[in-house]
C-alpha positions as semicolon CSV with decimal commas, in nm:
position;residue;x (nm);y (nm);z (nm)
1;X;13,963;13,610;13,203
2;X;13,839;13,394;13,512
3;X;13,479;13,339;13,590
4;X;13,494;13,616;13,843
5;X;13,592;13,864;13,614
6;X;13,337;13,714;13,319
7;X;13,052;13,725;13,602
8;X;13,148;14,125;13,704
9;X;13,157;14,201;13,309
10;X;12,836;14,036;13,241
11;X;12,669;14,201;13,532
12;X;12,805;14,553;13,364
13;X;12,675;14,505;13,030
14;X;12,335;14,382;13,150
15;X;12,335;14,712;13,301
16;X;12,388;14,868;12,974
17;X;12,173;14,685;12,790
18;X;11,938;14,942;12,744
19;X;11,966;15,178;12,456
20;X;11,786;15,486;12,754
21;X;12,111;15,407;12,992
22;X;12,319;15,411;12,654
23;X;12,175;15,751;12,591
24;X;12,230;15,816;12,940
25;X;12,602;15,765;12,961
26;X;12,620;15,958;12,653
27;X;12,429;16,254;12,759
28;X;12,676;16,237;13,121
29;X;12,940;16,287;12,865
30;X;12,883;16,644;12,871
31;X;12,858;16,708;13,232
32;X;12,751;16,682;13,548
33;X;12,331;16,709;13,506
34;X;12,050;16,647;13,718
35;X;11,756;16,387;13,702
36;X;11,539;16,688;13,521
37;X;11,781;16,775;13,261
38;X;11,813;16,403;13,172
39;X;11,469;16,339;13,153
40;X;11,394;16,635;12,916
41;X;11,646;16,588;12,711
42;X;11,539;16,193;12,700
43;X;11,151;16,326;12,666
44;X;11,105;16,070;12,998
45;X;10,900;16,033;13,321
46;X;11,086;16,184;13,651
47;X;10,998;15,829;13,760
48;X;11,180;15,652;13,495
49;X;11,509;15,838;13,428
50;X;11,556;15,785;13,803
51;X;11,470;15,400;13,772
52;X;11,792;15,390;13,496
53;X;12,015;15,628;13,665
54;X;11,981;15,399;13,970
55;X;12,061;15,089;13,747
56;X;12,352;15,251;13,636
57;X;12,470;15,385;13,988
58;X;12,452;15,023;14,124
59;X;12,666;14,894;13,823
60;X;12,931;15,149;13,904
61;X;12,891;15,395;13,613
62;X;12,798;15,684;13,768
63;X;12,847;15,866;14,073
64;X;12,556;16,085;14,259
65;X;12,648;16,399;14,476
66;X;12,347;16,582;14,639
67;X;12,330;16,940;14,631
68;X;12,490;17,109;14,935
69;X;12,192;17,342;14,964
70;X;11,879;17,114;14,900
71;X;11,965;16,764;14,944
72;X;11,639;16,690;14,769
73;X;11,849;16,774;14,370
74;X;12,074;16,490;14,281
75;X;12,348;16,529;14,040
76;X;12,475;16,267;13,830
77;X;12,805;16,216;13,659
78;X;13,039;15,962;13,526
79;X;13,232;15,717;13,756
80;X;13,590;15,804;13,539
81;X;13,733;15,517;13,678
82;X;13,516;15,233;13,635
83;X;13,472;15,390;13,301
84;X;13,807;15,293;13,204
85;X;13,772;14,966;13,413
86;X;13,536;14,866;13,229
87;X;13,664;14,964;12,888
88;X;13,999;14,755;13,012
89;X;13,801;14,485;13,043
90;X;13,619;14,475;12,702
91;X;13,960;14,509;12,515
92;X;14,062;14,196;12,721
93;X;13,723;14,001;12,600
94;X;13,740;14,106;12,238
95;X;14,142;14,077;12,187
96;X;14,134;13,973;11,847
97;X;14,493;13,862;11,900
98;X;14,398;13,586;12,144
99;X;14,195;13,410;11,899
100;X;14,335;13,045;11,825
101;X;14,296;12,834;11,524
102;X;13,976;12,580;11,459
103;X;14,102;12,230;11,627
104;X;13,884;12,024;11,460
105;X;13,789;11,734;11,681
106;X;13,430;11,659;11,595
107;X;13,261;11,654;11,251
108;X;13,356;11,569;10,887
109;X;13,649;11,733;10,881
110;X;13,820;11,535;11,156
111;X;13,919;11,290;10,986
112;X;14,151;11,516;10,789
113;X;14,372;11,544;11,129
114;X;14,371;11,171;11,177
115;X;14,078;11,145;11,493
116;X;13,833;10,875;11,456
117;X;13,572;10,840;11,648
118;X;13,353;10,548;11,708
119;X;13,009;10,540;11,501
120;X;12,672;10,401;11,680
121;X;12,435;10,263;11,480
């Protein structure tokens, strides 16, 4: 991964690095639901939920859609797509089969590979 794609993932899980947005995204799973049923089911302050569903909405995660009717109801859901973005880009970070073999160029053990380093005293 480059540095632009490190920076974009590290910018995601900071989002996420909250165990209310966790709950959050997992509560979303079920549905569409507005800032009221979140908050009761979270047992949370109008003023809060909104604070981490905004967090979340600038990360990407989830998607808003006012109500045709009232504009003043907001209804939250899961952004699909960035959902599996994101997963994507996990899988890429934590590929397992990427991982290379200790080259051991500092410490005790380099001298079993035949590098010697100058000593100060």
């Amino acid at each position: 991964m480059n540095n632009n794609q490190l920076e974009s993932l590290a910018r995601k899980l900071k989002a996420l690095a909250e165990p209310k947005r966790l709950e959050i995204i997992d509560l979303l799973k079920q549905g569409v639901q507005c800032n009221c049923n979140l908050g009761g089911k979270l047992n949370m302050a109008p003023n809060l939920i909104s604070h981490h569903l905004r967090v979340l909405a600038q990360a990407g995660f989830i998607t808003t859609e006012r109500d045709q009717t009232d504009a003043r109801w907001i209804y939250y859901s899961l952004n699909t797509e960035m959902l599996e973005e994101f997963s994507t880009e996990i899988g890429m970070l934590m590929d397992t089969s990427e991982i290379q073999p200790r080259n051991s160029c500092c410490g005790p053990s380099r001298k079993a590979i035949g590098v010697e380093y100058p000593v100060s005293d």
